[in-house]
N, C-alpha and C positions, 0 to 999 in steps of 0.2 A: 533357925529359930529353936527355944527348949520348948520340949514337948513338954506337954500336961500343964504348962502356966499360962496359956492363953485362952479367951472365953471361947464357946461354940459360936461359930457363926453358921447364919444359916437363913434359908429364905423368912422374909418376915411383913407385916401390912404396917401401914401409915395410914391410919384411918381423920380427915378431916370432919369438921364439924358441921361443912355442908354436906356431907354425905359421900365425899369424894375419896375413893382408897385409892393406893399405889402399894405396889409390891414390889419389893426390893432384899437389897439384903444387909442383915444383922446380926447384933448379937442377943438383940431382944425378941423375941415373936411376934407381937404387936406395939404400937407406937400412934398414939393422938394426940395430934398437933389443931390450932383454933383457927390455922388460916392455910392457904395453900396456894397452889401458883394458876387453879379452876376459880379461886374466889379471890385471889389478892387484887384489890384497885388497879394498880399499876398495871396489872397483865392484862383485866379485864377490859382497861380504856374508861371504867370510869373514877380517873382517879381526877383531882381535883387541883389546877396550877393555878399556882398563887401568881398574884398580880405582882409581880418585881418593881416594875416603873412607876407603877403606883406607893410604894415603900422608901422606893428611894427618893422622890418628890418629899415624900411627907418629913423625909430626912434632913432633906436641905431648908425645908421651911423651918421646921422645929430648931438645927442650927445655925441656920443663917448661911450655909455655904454655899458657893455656886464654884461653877467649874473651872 
């Protein structure tokens, strides 16, 4: 690697909007992100599945198809 052209890295926080930090490391100090993997749906279990069968029913009515 050429010296002097690459940025400082260095220990730095990821501060979330519910309150949740992680520290890591970068080239910036600090970093605030709106969502994280303490409050995403998906991790938390309350995310919300769509009813598939129900979509695809409303499919075949609306064109006329069947199997």
């Amino acid at each position: 690697m050429k010296k002097e052209i690459h940025p400082a890295y260095s220990p730095s926080k990821v501060i979330c909007a519910c309150g949740n930090m992680v520290e890591t490391g970068s080239t910036k100090k600090e970093m605030h992100v709106e969502i994280c993997a303490a409050c995403h749906p998906f991790f938390t279990g309350k995310s919300k599945f769509i009813d598939s069968a129900g979509r695809v029913e409303k499919f075949r009515q609306r064109y006329g198809k069947k199997e």
